[in-house]
N, C-alpha and C positions, 0 to 999 in steps of 0.2 A: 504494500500500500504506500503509494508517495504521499507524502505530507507536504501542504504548500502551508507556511505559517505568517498570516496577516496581523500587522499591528499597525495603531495610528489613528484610531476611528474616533467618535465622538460626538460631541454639540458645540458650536460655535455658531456665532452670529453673520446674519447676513453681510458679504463684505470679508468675511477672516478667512482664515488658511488651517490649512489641516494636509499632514502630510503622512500618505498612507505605506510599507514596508511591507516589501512580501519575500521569506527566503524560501529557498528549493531547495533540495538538493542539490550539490554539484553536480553530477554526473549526469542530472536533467536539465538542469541551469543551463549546463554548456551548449546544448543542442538544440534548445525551442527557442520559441515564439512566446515570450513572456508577454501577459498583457492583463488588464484593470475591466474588469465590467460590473455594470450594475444593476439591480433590480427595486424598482419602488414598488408600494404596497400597491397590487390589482394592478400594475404592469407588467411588461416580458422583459426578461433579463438582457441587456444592451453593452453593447463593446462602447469604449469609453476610451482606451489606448492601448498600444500594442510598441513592444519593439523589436526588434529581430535580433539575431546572434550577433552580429555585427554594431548592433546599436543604431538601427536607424529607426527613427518611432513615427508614430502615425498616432491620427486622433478623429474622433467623431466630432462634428461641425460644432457640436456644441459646447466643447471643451476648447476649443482652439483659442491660443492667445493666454487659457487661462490655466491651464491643467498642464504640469511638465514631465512627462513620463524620463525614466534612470534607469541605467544599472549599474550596479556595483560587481566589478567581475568577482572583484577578490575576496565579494562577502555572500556571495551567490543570492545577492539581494536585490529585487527591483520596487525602485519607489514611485511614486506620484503622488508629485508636489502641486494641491491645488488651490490657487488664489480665488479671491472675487466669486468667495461659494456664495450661490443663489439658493433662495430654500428649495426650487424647483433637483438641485444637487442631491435632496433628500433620497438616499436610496442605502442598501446593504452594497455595499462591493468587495466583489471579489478576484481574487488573486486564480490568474490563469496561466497551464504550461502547454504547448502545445507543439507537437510534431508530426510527425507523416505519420502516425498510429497512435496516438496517443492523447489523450485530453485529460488534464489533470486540473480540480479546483481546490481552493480553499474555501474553509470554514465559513467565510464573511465577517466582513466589522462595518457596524452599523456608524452614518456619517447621518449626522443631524443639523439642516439649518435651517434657525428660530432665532427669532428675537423674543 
């Protein structure tokens, strides 16, 4: 069973930041398509950002400018740093690993924004 381990969630106010942390295993780290998705309450779960083994990331229209997807090689860690959260940002997200056979998620850590 791979374990993808999320930290970083929370309640902040509209406006703040919150930066979310997801480790893999290495020997899964090395080879996927790490990426952030999310699901709000009585929605369908939604990609949010992705980066590749290489590090080159990509983002849903609605994140762009504000959400900065990372990796860390050397801590087999991928983050996403997001600014100018809107409450509409309200969702569980989760931490995804992904390869030519493979789809692995985490847990979820719930992201709250309220004033």
């Amino acid at each position: 069973q791979v374990r993808l381990v999320e930290s970083g969630g929370g309640l902040v106010q509209p406006g703040g930041s919150l930066r979310l942390s997801c480790v893999a295993p290495a020997d899964i780290f090395a080879i996927s398509i790490m990426g952030w998705y999310r699901q709000a309450p009585g929605k369908e779960r939604e990609l949010v950002a992705t980066v590749t083994v290489g590090g080159r990331p990509d983002y849903a229209d609605f994140v762009k400018g504000r959400f900065t997807i990372s990796k860390d090689n050397a801590k087999n860690t991928v983050n996403l740093q997001m600014n100018g959260l809107k409450p509409e940002d309200t969702a569980v997200y989760y931490c995804n690993s992904m390869g030519s056979d493979y789809d692995y998620w985490g847990q979820g850590t719930q992201v709250t924004v309220s004033s």
